[in-house]
N, C-alpha and C positions, 0 to 999 in steps of 0.2 A: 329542223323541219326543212324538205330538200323545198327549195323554187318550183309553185305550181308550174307558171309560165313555159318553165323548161321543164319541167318533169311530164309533162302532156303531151310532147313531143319528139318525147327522147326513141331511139332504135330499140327493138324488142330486144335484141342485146344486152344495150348498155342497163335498159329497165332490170332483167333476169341479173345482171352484174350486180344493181344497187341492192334488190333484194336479197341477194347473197349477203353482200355485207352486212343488211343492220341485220338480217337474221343474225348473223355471228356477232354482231354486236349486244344482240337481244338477249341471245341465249347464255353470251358472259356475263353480261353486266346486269342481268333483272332475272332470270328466270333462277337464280341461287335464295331469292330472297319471295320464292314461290312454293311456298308450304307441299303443293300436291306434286306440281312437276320435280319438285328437288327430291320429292320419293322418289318418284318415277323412274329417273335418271339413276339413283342408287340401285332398287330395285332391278331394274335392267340392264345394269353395271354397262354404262353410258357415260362419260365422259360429256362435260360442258364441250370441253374443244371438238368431239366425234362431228358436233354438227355445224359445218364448215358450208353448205349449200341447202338451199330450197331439198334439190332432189337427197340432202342426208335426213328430210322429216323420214323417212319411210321406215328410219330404223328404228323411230318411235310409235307407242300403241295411239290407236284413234281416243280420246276423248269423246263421251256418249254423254246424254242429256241425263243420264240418271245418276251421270257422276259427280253432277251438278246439283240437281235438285233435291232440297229442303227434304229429310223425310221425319217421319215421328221419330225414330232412333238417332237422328242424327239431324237436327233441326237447323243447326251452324254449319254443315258441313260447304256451303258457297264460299265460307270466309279462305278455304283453303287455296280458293285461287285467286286468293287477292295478294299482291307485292306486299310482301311485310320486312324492311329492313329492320335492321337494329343492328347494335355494337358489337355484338357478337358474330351477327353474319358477316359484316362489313369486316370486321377483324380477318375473320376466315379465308372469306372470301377477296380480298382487297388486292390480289394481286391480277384480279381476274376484272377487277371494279376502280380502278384509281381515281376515274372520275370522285365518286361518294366520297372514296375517301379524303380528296380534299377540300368538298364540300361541305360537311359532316357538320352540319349547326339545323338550330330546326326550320330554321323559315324554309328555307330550302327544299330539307325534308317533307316539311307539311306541304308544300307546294306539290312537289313530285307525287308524293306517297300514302297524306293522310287525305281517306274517302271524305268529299263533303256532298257528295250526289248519286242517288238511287233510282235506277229502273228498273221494274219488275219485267219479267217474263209474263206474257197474257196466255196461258195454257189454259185450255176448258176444265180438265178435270187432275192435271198434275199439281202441286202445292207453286205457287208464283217463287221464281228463282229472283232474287234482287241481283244486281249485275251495280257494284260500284265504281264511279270514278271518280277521279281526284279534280283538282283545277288546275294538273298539266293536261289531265284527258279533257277538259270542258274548253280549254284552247282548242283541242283538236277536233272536239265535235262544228267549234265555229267553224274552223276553218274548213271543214268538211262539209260543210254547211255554204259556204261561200262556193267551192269548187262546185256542191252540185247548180247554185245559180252560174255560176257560168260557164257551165256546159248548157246550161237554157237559155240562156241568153239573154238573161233579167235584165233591166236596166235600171237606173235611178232614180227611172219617173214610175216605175212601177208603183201597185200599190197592193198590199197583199191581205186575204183573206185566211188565217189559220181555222177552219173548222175540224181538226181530230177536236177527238174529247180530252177535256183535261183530268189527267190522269201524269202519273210516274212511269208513262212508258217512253219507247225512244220519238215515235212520229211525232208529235207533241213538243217535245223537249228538240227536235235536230228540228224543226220549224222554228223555234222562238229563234234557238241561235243563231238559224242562216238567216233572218232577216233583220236580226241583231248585228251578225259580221257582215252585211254591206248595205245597213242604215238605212230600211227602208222602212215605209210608214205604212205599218199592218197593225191588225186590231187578231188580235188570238181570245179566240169567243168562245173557247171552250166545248164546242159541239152543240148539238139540240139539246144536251142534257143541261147544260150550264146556260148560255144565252138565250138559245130556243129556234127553232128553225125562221117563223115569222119576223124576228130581229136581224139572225143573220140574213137575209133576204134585204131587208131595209136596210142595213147595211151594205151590202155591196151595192147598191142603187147609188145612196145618198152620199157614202165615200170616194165611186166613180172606179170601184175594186176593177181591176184589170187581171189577179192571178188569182185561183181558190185553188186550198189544198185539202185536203180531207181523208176519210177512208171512202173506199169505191160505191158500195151501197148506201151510205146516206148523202153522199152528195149526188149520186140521182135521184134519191127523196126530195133533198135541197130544191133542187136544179126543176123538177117537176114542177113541185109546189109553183117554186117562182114563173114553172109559165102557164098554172092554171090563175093565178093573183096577176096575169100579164105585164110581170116588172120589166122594167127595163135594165139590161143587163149588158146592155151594145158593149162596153169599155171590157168585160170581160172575157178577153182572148186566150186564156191559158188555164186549165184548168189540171189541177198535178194530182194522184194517186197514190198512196201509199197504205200498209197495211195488209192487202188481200190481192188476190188474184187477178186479173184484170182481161177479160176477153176482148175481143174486137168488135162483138154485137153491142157492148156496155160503151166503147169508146162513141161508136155510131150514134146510139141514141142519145148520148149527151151534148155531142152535136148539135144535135136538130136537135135541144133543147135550146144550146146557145143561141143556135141563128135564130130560133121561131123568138127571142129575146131583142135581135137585133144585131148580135156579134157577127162581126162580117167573117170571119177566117179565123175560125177556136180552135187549138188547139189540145189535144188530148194525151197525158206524157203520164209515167207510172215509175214508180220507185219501186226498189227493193232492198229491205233490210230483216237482219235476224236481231234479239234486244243484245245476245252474245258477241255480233258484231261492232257492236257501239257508235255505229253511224248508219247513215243511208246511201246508196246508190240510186243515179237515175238514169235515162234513156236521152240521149240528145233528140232522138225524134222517135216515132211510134216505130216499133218492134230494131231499134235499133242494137238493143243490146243495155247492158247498164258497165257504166263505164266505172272503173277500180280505182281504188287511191294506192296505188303500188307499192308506195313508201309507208301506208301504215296497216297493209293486210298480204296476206301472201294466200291465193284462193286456188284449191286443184279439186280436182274433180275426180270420182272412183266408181267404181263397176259392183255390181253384187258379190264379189268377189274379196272385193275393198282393195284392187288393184287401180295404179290412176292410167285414165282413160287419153286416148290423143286428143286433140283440139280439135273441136267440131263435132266430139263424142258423146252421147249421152250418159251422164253420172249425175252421184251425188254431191251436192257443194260440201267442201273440206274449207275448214277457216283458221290461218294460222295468224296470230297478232303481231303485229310487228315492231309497233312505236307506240304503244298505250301502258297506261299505269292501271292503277286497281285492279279490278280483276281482268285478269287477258287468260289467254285461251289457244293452247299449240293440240293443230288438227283436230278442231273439234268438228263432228259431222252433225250438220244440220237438219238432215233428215231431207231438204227440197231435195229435190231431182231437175236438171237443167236439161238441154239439148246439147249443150256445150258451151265450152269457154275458147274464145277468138282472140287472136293477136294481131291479127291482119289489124291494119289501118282504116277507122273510121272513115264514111264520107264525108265525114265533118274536120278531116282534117288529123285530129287526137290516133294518137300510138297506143293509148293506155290498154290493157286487159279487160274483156267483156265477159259477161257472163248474159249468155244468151236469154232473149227475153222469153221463153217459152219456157219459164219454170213451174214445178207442180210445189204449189204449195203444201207440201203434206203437213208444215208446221198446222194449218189452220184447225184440220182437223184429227189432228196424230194419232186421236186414241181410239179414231174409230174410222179413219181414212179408207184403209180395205176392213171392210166387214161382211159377216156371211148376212145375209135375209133371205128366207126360205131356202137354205141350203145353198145359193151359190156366193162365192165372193164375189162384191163389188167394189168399185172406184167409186165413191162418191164426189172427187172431182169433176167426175165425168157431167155430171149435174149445169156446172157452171156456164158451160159456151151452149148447152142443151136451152137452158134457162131465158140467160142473161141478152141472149141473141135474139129471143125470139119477140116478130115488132107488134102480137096479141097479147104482151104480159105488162101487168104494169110493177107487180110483187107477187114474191114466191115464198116458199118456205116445204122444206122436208122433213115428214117427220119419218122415224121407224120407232113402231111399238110393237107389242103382243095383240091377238086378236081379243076382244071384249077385258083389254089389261090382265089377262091370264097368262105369270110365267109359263105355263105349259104348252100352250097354246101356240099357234103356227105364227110368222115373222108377218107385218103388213108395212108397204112401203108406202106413205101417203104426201101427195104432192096439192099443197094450199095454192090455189093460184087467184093473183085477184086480178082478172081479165082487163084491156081496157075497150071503153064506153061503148066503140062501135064495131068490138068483137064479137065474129060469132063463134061461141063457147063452145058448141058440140064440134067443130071443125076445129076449136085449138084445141080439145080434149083427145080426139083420137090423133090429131098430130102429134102432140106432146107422148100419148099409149105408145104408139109407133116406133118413134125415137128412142125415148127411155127404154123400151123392152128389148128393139134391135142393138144399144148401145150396153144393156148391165145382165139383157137376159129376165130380169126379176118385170114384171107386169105390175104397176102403179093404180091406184085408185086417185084418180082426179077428184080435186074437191074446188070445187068456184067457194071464192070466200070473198067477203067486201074488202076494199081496200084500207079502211080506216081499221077492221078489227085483227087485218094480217099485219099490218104496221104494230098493236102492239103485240100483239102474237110475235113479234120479229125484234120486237124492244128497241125499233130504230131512233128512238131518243131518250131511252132509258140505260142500255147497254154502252160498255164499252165495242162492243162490235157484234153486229146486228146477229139474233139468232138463228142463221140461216137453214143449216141442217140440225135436228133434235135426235137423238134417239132416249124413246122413250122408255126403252122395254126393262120390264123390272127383272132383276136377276134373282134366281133359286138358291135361298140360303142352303 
């Protein structure tokens, strides 16, 4: 594993040098004992040694999510991109691998290679992908976990609050470990579904919590709640994001949630990760960008074309693994779409690789991200900074269905909104008409709903991630 210290540092050069190498070290020594790429490479009569640089991925095909995911035919087929050595590959292959081979006993093995840990993929409506790693990858989650605190610049006396839900996905799992890898005294409460929001509240009080991490939408539920129950919250200065999209109306109003608590100067910071990535990235400060681990991902970015794009370009994120065991993954496309990836030098000093913080999340809603209603296509990203910004809303929710539930029947795009107290509703009503219609084209039916019945309308303490957008519309056998 190279030296954080120095590797955060280092010339955009020498960074693009080291990459090169463990690629070619990757793709000798691990990617022989990878069931689907080792077709790959026959199939496309490709040579292990062809890929000698970053820029030789190109001579390889994209990796797509479907090539991934579980289906009724083929229900194992994730197992194929997990590292399976054995005797016979290592035979085979050993001239390409002499590490293994003179390691070749099983502690070792089982250390490197045998899975003892499970993330799922959280897709709405595709079959959940398990993504394994080993207890070389669960070093590397810590220690991915440590690098994103100090890039934030945690300190020892910190005291942390894990609110994701507990569950087997990565947000969750890269929390316990980074406050595991630099020993700091957090309480992981499992989310509203497991401890409950009214405890997690007493708890950052009564702990003197200085950091909450969570997903975006319940920790403004969180965060709410605690300032209509007027806790005190002064010690909580840093409040971290992960999971979902994150606007700058959303940062704002959490804010002035903190201060109306006491917090003199909170801060607002957002991560970004995919479960195929096998860690997190985060922002040194708001829209700075999210900083790379160079030495265990190789990240480029591509055009509709599936051509890769210059720095500062707008594409899609491309993820190539570089130092991980279990299952890894060469140029698999995410599906996000970024503004670009930067190399310039942070103000904070760091050389690393950024991947621009103005990513669309299309993972959140894949299967229905562009969709037609009433005949035209829409973004329903677009929804988000529309929503999340606006300071008359307190909760939202979208649905689209059929009109009277009749598949035959024309598309209705319905926006639940639960105003707040000293809103006037017919003024956020045709604000909100105005916006939406100027922005998707499609004309909305506003609905005022209480706040208490779009919470569970939203499953914000029941779901793994709040149910923002629905489509309800039933399909024509």
């Amino acid at each position: 594993m190279v030296n954080w210290n120095q590797l955060q540092y280092l010339k955009p050069e020498k960074i693009k040098q080291l990459q090169n190498k463990l690629l070619r070290k990757f793709i000798k020594e691990q990617i022989p004992y990878n069931p689907f790429y080792n077709d790959i490479f026959k199939r496309n009569k490709i040579s292990f040694s062809d890929i000698k640089t970053t820029d030789d991925l190109k001579k390889l095909p994209f990796t797509a999510k479907e090539d991934i995911a579980p289906s009724a035919k083929e229900p194992k087929k994730f197992l194929d991109f997990v590292l399976q050595p054995n005797k016979e590959l290592i035979k085979q292959y050993a001239a390409l691998n002499k590490k293994i081979k003179l390691i070749f006993n099983k502690n070792q093995l089982y250390y490197e290679y045998k899975p003892v840990h499970i993330h799922f993929t959280t897709g709405r409506t595709a079959n959940a992908t398990p993504i394994l790693y080993t207890a070389y990858d669960l070093q590397r989650l810590e220690e991915s976990g440590k690098r994103m605190f100090d890039i934030l610049n945690i300190s020892n006396d910190d005291i942390f609050i894990n609110a994701f839900p507990y569950a087997p996905h990565l947000a969750f799992w890269q929390t316990f470990y980074a406050v595991k890898g630099v020993n700091l005294l957090s309480l992981h409460t499992g989310g509203g579904k497991i401890l409950g929001t009214d405890k997690i509240i007493k708890s950052i009080e009564s702990m003197k919590a200085t950091c909450l991490v969570g997903m975006p939408g319940y920790l403004y539920h969180l965060l709410r709640t605690a300032k209509e129950q007027k806790s005190n919250s002064s010690n909580l200065n840093l409040v971290i994001f992960g999971g979902e999209k994150v606007t700058s109306g959303l940062r704002d109003k959490v804010k002035d949630f903190l201060k109306s608590m006491g917090s003199k100067a909170p801060i607002v910071l957002s991560t970004y990760a995919f479960t195929e990535g096998k860690c997190a990235w985060v922002e040194c400060k708001e829209e700075s960008g999210y900083h790379l681990y160079p030495d265990f991902e190789f990240i480029e970015a591509v055009d509709k074309n599936n051509e890769r794009v210059n720095e500062g370009e707008k594409g899609e994120i491309v993820y190539t693994s570089l130092d991980w065991r279990g299952s890894v993954f060469l140029r698999y496309k995410t599906g996000d779409v970024t503004k670009g990836l930067c190399y310039e030098k942070c103000s904070c000093g760091r050389t690393l690789p950024r991947i621009d913080a103005a990513i669309e999340r299309s993972s959140e809603y894949k299967e229905f991200r562009l969709t037609k209603v009433k005949g035209s296509f829409i973004n329903l990203n677009a929804f988000f900074p529309i929503m999340m910004s606006h300071k008359d809303i307190e909760e939202w929710q979208i649905e689209i269905k059929k009109k009277n539930n009749d598949p035959y029947e024309i598309d209705e795009l319905i926006v639940y909104v639960a105003p707040k107290k000293k809103a006037n509703f017919e003024k956020l009503r045709n604000d909100l008409k105005n916006k939406i219609t100027a922005e998707t084209e499609v004309t909305p039916a506003i609905v005022k709903t209480e706040l208490k019945t779009l919470l569970q309308k939203l499953g914000m303490e029941t779901e793994l991630k709040e149910k923002r957008i629905v489509d309800n519309r039933k399909k024509i056998n």
